[in-house]
N, C-alpha and C positions, 0 to 999 in steps of 0.2 A: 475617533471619527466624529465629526461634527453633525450634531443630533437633526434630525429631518421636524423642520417646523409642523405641528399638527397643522391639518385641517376641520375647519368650523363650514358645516351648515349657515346659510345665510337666514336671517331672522327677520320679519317684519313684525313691529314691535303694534302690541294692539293698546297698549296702555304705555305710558310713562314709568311706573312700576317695572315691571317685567322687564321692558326695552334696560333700565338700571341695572338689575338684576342680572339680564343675561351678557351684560358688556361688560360687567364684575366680574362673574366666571371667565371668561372670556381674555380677561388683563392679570388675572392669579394663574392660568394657565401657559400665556407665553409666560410670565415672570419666572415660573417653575420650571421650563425650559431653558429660558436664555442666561436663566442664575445658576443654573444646578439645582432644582428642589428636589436633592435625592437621589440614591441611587437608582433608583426605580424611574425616573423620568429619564435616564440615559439611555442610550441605542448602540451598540459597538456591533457591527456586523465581522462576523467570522466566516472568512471560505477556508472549506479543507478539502484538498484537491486527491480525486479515487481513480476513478479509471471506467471503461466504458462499462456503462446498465449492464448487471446480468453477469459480471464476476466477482470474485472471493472479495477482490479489494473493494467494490463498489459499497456489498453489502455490509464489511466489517466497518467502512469507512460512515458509512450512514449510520451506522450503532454508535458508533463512536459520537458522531454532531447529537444521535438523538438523546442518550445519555448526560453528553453536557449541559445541554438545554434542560433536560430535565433536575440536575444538579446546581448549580449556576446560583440560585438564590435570587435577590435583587440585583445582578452584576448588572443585568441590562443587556448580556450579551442575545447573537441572531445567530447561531451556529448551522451551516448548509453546507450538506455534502453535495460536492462539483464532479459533474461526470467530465473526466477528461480524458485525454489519449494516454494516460498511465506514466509512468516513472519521470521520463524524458520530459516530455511537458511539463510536469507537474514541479519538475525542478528548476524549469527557467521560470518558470510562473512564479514560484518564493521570491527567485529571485530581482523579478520585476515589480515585487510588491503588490501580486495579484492576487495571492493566496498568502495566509497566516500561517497554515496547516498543511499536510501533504501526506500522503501515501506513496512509498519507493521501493523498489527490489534493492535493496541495499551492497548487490554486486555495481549498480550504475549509480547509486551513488556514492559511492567507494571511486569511481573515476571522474566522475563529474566537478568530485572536491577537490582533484589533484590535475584537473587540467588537461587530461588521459583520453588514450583511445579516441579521437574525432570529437573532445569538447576545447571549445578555444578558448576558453577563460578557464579558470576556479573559481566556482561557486561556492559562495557561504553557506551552506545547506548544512545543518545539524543534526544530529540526531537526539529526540524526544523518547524515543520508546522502541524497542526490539517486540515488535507482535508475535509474527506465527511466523515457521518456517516455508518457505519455497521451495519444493519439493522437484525434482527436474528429471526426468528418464525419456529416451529413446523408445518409441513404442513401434512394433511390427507386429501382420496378421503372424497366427502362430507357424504357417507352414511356408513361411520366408526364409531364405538363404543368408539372410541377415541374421550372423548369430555373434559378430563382434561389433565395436562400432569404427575401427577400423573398415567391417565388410561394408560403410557406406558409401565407399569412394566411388563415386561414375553413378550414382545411383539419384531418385528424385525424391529430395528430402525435403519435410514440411520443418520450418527452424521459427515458428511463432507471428504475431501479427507485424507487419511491418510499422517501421517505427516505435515498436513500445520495446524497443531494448533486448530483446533476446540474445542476439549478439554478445552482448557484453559479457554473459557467463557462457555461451556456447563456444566462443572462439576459445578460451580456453581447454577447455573441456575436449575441442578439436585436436589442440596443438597439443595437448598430454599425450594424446592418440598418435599423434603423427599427422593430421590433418590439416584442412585448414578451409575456409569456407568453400573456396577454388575447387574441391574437388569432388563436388556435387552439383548435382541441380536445385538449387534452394528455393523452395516454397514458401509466402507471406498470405497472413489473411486470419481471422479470427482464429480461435480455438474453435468453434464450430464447425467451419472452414476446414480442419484437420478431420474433425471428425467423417466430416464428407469424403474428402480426398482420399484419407485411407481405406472406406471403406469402400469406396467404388475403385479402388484401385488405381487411381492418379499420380501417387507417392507411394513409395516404396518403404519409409517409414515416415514418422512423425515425433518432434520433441514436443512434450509435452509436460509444464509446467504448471505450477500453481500448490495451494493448500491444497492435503490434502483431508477426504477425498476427492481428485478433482473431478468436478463434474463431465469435462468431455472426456475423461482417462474412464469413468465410470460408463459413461455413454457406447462408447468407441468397445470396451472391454461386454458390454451386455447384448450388442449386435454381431460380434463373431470372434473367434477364439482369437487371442492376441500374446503378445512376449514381451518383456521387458528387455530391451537389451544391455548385457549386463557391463559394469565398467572392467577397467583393467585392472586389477587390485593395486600393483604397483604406481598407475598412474592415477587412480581417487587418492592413495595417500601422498602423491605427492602436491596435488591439488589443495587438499586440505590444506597444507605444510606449507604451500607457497602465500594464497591467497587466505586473511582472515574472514573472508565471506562464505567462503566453500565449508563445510561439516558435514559430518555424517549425518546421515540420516537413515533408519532401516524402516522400509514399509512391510509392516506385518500382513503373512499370506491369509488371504481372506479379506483383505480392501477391497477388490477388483474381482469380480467375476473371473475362474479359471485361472488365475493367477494365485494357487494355494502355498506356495513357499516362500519365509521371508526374501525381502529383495535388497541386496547392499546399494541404499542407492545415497542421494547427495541433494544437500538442501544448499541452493546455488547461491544464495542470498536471500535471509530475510525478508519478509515485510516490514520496514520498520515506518514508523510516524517520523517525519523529520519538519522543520523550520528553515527560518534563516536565520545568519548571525544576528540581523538586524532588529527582531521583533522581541517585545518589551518583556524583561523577564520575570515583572512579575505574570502577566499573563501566560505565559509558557507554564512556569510552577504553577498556578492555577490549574490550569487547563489539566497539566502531566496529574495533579492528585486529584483531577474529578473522575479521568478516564482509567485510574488506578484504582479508584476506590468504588468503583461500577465495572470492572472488569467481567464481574462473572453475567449483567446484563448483555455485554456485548456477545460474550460468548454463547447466551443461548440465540442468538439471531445467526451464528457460524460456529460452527465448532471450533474452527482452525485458532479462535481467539480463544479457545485454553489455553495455547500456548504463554498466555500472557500472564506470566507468574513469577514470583521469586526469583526462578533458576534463570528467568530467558528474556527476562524484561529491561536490563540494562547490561546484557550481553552485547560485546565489543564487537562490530562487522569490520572496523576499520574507518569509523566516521566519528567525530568530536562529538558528544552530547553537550547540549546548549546550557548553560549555566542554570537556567531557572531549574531546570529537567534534575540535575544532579543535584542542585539545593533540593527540594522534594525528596529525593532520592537518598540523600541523608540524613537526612530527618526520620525517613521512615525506615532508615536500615540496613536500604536495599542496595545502598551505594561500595562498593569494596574497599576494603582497607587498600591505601598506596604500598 
């Protein structure tokens, strides 16, 4: 990016001196600009696109920029976390060259690369980094008649904010079941939003995702007794088996208020960090070993970013990792034998 000319204060010169003087600083400084004097006189601005103020991705994703910045050395870089509408957004944006960076539930971008489910193109969208898991369950008060998730059919279901992608790991999830969106009354609108609806009784359950622990699963679970409803064994494993984004996942009892038994639930797709094919790889490998090598910074501003380690940091969702990503990545170890 083409560096932004300073600005100078205007000078009235009181002597001949000084007036010399300060038109010399003045002709060394553009020079230092319009030649390169340095890494330090360069400017590259970095957007890394999160999701709306006030969830898991906003906050991991601002750790993430604060970190690099603080890492970075003379690069010169401007690293800012972008509050955006989450996943979907954030992937046409790479793709229009509006963002460098991105935060994705890497079930939607797992379709988004291949053209799938209501995207009209294939997107060059890569994957950088496997962060945390996305943890996904069916939440009811405890004394609901909802005890399958087949029992949701005819019933008024909260299915996440609209437009940020829920969908795309839910319709599955449905069709394991025997469902399919059609046979509910489906509800849109924050996670807050859920947490209202099911507690004043507006919905009948609510799906409810995110790292965990999630905040409105925590919320929703401390203002009245609540159930997780559970999957159908045969149909989580066959989800797993079908799609490489789905995994297990067990929430240990005692996350959730009144919820004391582990729960067999499903991580619907990662958070991963992704790119586009387009952007330059040395800065990708840049970027992948600052946010590698400050990982445990990130993690104390969210927990969910312990997940980012050895085991789970270049774990396969079903999305290409970007060249720079994987150079790093072997270099430090972390990359798998073919």
């Amino acid at each position: 990016m083409t560096a932004a000319a300073p600005r100078f204060r205007s000078f009235r010169a009181e002597s001949w001196p000084s007036a010399i003087t300060s038109a010399f600083v003045v002709l060394c400084l553009l020079a230092a600009v319009g030649c390169g004097g340095g890494e330090g006189a360069k400017r590259e601005f970095i957007s890394v696109g999160t999701a709306p103020i006030g969830g898991v991705f906003y906050t991991v994703g601002s750790a993430v920029c604060d970190v690099v910045n603080e890492a970075q050395g003379d690069r010169g870089w401007r690293v800012s976390a972008e509050s955006t509408g989450g996943s979907m957004e954030n992937i046409r944006l790479l793709s229009q060259g509006k963002l460098q960076f991105a935060m994705s539930n890497s079930s939607i971008t797992y379709f988004a690369v291949r053209g799938e489910e209501g995207w009209e193109e294939k997107h060059a969208t890569q994957s950088v980094m496997t962060l945390f898991p996305n943890i996904a369950q069916f939440v009811v008060p405890a004394e609901s008649e909802i005890k399958s998730i087949a029992d949701l059919k005819g019933k008024r279901v909260y299915v996440g904010p609209e437009g940020a992608g829920f969908e795309y790991f839910v319709r599955p999830i449905l069709a394991a079941h025997g469902l399919s969106m059609d046979d509910f009354d489906a509800r849109y609108g924050s996670q807050q939003t859920a947490v209202d609806l099911l507690g004043d009784g507006s919905v009948d359950a609510a799906m409810i995702g995110g790292g965990t622990p999630n905040p409105a699963l925590s919320q929703i679970a401390q203002a009245a007794p609540v159930r997780l409803v559970p999957f159908d064994e045969a149909a989580r494993t066959k989800l797993i088996a079908d799609y490489p984004f789905f995994e297990d996942a067990t929430i240990p009892g005692g996350t959730y208020d009144g919820i004391d038994e582990d729960f067999a639930g499903l991580n619907v797709g990662s958070a991963h960090l992704v790119t586009d094919a387009s952007v330059d790889e040395a800065m990708v490998y840049e970027f992948t070993k600052m946010v590698w090598e400050n990982r445990e910074k990130i993690a104390e501003r969210h927990r969910a970013a312990r997940a980012i380690n050895e085991k789970n940091v270049v774990r396969d969702n079903g999305t290409t990792f970007h060249p720079g990503a994987v150079r790093f990545y072997t270099e430090a170890g972390l990359w798998p034998a073919e």
